[in-house]
C-alpha positions in Angstrom: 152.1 54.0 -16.0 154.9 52.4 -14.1 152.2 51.7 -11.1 150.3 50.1 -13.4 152.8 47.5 -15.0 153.8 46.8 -10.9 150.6 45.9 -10.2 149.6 43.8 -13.3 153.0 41.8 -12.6 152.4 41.1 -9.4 148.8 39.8 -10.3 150.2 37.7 -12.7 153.0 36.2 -10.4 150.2 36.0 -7.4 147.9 34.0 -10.0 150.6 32.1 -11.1 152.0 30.6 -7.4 148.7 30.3 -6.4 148.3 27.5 -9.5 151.1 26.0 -8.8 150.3 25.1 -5.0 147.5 22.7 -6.6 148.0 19.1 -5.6 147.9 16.6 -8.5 146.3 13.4 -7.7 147.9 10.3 -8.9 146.2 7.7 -10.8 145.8 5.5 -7.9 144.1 8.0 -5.7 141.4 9.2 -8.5 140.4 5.5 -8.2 140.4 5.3 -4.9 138.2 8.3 -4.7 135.7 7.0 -7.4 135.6 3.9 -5.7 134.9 5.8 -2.6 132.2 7.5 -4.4 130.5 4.3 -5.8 130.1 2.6 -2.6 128.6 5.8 -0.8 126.1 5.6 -4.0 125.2 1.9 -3.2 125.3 2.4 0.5 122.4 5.9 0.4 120.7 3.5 -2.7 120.4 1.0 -0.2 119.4 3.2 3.0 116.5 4.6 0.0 115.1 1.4 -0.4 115.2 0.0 3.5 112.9 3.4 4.0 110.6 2.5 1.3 110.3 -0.8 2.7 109.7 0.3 6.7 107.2 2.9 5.1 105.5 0.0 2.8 105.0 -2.0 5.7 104.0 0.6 7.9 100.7 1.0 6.4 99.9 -2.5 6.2 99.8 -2.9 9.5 
């Protein structure tokens, strides 16, 4: 019984440091990354439609 307080204990305390280790972003940095995240949208948009047009041409020719 004693064994099995021990080990729920340390599970808990394990769980709990490893929770708080987490790094909180601030505000600035969650825009930074969504901004980040928008302009690699637009840049693979862009890189989708300069294939479409190299394909387009290609069998035109």
């Amino acid at each position: 019984m004693k064994k099995s307080v021990y080990m729920f204990l340390f599970c808990l305390m394990t769980i709990g440091v490893a929770l708080s280790c987490r790094e909180e972003k601030t505000a600035g940095e969650k825009i930074e990354d969504g901004v980040e995240e928008i302009g690699d949208g637009i840049e693979e948009g862009a890189e989708e439609i300069e294939d479409e047009i190299d394909d387009a041409t290609d069998d035109h020719q």
